[in-house]
N, C-alpha and C positions, 0 to 999 in steps of 0.2 A: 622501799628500801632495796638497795642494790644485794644480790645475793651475795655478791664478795666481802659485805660488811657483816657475816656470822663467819667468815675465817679467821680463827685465832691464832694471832701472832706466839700464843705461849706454846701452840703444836708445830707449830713449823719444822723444828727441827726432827729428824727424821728418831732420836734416839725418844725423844718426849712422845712421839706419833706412839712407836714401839710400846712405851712405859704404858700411855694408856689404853694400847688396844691387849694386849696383858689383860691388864687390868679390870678389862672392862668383861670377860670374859670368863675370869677369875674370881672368888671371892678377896684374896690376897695373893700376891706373889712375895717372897723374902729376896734376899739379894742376890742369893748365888742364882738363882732360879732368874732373876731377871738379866744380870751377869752372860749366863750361859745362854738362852735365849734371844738374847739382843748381839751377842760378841762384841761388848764392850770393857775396856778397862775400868779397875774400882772408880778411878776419879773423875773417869767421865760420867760413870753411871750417877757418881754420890753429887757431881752438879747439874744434873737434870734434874732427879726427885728432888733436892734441893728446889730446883726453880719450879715445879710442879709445884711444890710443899708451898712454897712463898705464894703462890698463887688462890692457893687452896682447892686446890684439885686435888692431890693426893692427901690421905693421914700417915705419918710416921709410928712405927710401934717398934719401940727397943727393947730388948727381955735377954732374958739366958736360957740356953739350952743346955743344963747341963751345969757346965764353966768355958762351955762356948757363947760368945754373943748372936742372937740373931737379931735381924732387922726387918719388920714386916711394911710391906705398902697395901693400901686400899685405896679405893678412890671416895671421894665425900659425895655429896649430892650436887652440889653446883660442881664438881668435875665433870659426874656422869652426865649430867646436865650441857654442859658447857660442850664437851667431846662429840656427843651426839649430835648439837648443832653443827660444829664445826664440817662433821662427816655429810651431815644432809649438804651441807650450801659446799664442799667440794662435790659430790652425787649432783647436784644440781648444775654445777659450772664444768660438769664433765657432759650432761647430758644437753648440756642447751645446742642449740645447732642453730 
């Protein structure tokens, strides 16, 4: 198997990259924290975990803080799973020579 076939087209983009390496390093991050972090706007962010979430790489978690809404992200098993691939088989087709 060609090593370019564990790159996942659902990381490609560079804000999804960001979400899950967060993530991955994190036990959760919430929104404003991924927000500030990434420097992106609400609705870019909220259609990335969106497309994470669809995937099932990330959990969504909605609660209140307060009579504030928060929003927490995690990553599931087959994300941390999936991401980790992805990161070797770029590590690998950075290193081939």
């Amino acid at each position: 198997m060609s090593i370019i076939n564990n790159i996942n087209k659902v990381f490609d983009h560079r804000i999804r990259l960001g979400i899950m390496s967060v993530l991955m390093v994190n036990e959760y991050a919430d929104f404003k924290m991924l927000k500030d972090l990434l420097k992106v706007t609400d609705g870019n962010l909220a259609s990335h975990t969106k497309a994470l979430e669809c995937a099932n790489y990330i959990k969504i978690q909605k609660q209140f803080i307060g009579r504030k809404p928060n929003t927490r992200y995690s990553t599931t098993k087959l994300g941390e799973l999936e991401f980790k691939k992805h990161i070797d088989a770029l590590e690998k087709l950075i290193n081939t020579q």
